[in-house]
TILUM-192120 format. One record per residue (C-alpha): residue in three letters; x, y, z. Coordinates in Angstrom, 2 decimals, always signed. Each point is the difference from the previous one (the first is absolute). Layout:
N
<"ALA",<X,Y,Z>>;
...
END
This chain:
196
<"UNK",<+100.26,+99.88,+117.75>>;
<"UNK",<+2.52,-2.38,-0.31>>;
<"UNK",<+3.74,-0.59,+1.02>>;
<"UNK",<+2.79,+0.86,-2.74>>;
<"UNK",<+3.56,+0.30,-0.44>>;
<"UNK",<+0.39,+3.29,-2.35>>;
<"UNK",<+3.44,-0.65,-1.56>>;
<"UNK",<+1.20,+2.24,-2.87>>;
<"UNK",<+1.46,-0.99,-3.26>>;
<"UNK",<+1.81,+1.68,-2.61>>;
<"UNK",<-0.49,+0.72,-3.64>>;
<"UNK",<-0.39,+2.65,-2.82>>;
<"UNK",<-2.78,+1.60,+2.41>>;
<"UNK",<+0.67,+3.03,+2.69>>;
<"UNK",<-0.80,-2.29,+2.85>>;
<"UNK",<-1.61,-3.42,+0.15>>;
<"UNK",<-1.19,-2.66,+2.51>>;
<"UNK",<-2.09,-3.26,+0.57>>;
<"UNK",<-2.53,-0.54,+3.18>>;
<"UNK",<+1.93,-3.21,+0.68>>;
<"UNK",<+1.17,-3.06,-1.15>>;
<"UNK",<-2.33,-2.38,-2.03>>;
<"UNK",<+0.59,-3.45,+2.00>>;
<"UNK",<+1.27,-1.14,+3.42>>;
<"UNK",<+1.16,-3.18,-1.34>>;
<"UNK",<-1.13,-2.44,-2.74>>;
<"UNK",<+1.30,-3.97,+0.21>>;
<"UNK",<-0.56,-2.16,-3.28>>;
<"UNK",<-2.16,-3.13,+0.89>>;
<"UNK",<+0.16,-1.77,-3.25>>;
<"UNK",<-2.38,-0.37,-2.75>>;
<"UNK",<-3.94,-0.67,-0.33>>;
<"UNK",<-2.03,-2.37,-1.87>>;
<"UNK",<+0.66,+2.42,-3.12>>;
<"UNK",<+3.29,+0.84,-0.09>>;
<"UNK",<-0.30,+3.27,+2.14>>;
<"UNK",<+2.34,+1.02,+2.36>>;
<"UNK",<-1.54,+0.23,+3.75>>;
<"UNK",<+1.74,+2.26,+2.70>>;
<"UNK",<-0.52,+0.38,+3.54>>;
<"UNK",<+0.31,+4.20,+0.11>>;
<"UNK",<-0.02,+2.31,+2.82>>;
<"UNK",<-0.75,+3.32,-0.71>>;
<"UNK",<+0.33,+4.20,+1.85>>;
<"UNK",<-3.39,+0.76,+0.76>>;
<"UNK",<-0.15,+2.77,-3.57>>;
<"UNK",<+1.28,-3.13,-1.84>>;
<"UNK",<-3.24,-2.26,+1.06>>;
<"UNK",<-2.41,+2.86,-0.64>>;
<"UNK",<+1.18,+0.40,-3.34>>;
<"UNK",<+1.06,-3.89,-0.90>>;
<"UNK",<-4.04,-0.24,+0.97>>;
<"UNK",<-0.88,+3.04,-1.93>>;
<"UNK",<+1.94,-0.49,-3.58>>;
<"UNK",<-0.08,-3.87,+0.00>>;
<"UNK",<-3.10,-0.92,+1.99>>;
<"UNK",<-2.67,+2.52,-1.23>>;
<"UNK",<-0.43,+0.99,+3.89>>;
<"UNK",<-1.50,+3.59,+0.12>>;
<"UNK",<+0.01,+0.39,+3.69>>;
<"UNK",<+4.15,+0.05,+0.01>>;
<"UNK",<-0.63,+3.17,-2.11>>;
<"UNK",<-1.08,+2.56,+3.36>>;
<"UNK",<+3.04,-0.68,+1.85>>;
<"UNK",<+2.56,+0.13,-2.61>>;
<"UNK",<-1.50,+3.78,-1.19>>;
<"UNK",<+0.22,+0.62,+3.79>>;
<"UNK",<+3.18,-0.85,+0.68>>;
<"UNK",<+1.41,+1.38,-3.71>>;
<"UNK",<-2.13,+3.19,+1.03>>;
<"UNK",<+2.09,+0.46,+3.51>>;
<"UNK",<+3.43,-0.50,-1.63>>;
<"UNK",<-0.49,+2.43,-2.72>>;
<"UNK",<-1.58,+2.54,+2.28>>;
<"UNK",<+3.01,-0.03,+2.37>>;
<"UNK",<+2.69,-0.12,-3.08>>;
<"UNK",<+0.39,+3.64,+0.10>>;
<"UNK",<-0.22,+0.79,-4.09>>;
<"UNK",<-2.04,+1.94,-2.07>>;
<"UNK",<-1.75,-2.04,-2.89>>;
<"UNK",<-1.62,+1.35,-2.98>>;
<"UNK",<-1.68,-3.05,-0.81>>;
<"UNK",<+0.30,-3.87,+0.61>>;
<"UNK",<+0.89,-2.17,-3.53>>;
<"UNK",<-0.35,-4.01,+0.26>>;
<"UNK",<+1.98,-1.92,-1.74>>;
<"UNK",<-1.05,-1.79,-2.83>>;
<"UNK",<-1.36,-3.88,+0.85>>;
<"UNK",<+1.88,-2.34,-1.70>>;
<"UNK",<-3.17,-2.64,-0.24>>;
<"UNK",<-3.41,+1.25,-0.84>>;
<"UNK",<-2.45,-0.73,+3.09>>;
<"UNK",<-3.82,+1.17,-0.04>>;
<"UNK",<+1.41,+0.91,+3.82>>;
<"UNK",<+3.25,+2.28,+0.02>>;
<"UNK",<+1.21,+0.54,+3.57>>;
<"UNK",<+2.94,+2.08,-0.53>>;
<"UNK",<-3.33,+2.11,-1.97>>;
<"UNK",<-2.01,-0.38,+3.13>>;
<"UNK",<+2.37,+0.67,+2.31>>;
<"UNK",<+1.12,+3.23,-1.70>>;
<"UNK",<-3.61,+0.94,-0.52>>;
<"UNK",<-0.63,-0.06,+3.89>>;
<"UNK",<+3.20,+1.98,+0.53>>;
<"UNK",<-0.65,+2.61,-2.39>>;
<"UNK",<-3.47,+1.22,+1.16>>;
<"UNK",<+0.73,+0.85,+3.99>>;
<"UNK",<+3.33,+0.95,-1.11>>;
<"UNK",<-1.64,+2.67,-2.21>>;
<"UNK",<+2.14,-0.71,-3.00>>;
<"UNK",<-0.75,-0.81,-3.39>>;
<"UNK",<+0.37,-3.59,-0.98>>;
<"UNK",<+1.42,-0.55,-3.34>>;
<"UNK",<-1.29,-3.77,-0.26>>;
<"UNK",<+1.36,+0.04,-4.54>>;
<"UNK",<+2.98,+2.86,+0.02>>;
<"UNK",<+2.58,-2.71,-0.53>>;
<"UNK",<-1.16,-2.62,-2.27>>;
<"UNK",<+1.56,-3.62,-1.02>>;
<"UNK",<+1.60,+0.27,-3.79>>;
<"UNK",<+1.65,-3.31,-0.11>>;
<"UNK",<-1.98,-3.14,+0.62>>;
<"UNK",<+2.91,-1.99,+1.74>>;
<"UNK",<-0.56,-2.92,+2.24>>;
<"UNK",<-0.97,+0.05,+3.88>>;
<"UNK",<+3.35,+0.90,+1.93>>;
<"UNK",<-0.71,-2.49,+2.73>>;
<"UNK",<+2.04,-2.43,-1.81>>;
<"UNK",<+2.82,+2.01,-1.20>>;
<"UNK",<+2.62,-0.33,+2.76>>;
<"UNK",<+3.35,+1.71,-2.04>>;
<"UNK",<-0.47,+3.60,+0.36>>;
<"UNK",<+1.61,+0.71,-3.01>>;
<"UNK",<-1.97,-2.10,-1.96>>;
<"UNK",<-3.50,+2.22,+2.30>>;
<"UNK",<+1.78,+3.45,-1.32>>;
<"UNK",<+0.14,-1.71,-3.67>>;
<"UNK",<-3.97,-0.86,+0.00>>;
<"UNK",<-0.63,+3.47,+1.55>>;
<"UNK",<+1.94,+2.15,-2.48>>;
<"UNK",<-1.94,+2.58,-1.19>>;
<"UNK",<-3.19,-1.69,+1.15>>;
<"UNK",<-1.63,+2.94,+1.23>>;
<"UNK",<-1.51,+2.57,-1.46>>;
<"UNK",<-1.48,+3.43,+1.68>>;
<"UNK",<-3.66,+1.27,-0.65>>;
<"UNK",<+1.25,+3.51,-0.56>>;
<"UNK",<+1.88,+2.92,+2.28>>;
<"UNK",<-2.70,+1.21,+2.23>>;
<"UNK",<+2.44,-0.99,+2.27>>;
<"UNK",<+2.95,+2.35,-0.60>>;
<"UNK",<+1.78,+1.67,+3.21>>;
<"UNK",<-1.77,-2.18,+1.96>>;
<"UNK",<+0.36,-2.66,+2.88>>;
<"UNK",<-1.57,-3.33,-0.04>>;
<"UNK",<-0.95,-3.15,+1.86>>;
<"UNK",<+1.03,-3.16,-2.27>>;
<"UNK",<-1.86,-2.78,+1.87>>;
<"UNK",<+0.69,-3.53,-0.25>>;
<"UNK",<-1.57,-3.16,+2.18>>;
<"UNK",<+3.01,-2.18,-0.15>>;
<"UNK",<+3.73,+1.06,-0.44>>;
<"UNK",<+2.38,-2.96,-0.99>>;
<"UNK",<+3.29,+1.43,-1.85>>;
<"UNK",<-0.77,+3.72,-0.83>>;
<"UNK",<+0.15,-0.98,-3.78>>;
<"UNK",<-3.90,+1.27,-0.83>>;
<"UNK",<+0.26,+2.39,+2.61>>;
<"UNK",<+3.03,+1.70,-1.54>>;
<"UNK",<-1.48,-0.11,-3.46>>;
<"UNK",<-2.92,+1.72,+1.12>>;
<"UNK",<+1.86,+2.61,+1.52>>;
<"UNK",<+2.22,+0.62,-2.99>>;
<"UNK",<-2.88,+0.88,-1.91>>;
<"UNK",<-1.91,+2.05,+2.43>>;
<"UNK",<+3.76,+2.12,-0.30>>;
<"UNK",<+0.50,-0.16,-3.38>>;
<"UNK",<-2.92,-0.04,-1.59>>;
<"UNK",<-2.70,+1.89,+2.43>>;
<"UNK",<+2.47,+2.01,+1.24>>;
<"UNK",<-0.72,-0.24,+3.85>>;
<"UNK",<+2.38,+2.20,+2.32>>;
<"UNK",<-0.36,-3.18,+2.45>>;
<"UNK",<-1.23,-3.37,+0.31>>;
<"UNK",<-0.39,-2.23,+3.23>>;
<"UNK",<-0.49,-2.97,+0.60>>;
<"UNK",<-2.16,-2.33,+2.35>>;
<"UNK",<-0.30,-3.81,-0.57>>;
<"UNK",<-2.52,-2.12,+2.66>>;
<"UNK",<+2.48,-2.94,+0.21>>;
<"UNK",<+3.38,-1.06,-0.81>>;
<"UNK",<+0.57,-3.38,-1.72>>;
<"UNK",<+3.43,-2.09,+0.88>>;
<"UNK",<+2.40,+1.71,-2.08>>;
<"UNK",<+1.67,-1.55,-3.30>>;
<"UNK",<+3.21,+0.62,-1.47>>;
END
């Protein structure tokens, strides 16, 4: 298992957190031969493991991250009914937030409800949208509920990385409004430097 920082954030949900913050440091080093930017990043030990897992391809990160994930929800103290990932933005043939939530779901003895909330809007990857307002526009209304199977009941929303709350809030909006859950938490692996 590996070190975190469990910090909680706020939103629409009953209670959120992340594991711990995405990077250490990062310092910009210039360009390469093609015009990409090159950094010289330090990251918290869940940060590497899933830096190598969602941008390197590298399966063995994927043990310790359920492991550690596993041991945080276990000692949270609250009731789930089932665990709901969020939406990927970008289609991958490998999901890890789907992985991830896959591996918590089984031991946990919950049912995982990998297409309950599904993408409506085809918008462009958020990475790149630093005004918030601007990340609330895009996400208006771009969720969408499979049905209410879910009524009176309390949920895991699941996220890998947590950046300004924007999708995260959206999400949870809809699991209200639409599913009708009694309660929705929260738990994002790592948190990205915040915009404003």
């Amino acid at each position: 298992m590996v070190a975190i920082n469990p910090r909680q954030i706020l939103g629409a949900w009953r209670q959120g957190y992340v594991l711990d913050n995405h990077t250490l440091r990062s310092e910009f080093l210039g360009y390469d031969q093609f015009g990409n930017p090159r950094f010289d990043t330090q990251r918290t030990e869940v940060g590497e493991l899933l830096y190598r897992l969602k941008y390197r391809g590298k399966s063995e990160a994927l043990a310790p991250l359920v492991e550690t994930t596993l041991a945080f929800v276990r000692n949270w103290q609250v009731a789930f009914d089932a665990i709901i990932p969020v939406p990927p933005t970008r289609t991958r043939r490998f999901q890890p937030v789907f992985e991830i939530a896959t591996r918590l779901a089984k031991p946990l003895g919950l049912p995982l409800l990998k297409d309950f909330v599904q993408k409506v809007k085809n918008n462009r990857e958020l990475k790149n949208v630093f005004d918030y307002a601007e990340r609330l526009q895009l996400l208006e209304n771009a969720h969408r509920v499979h049905d209410q199977s879910c009524r009176g009941k309390a949920v895991l929303l699941f996220d890998d990385l947590y950046r300004s709350g924007a999708t995260l809030n959206a999400v949870t909006r809809a699991l209200y409004e639409q599913a009708r859950c009694s309660e929705v938490y929260v738990l994002a692996l790592t948190r990205t430097k915040a915009i404003s």
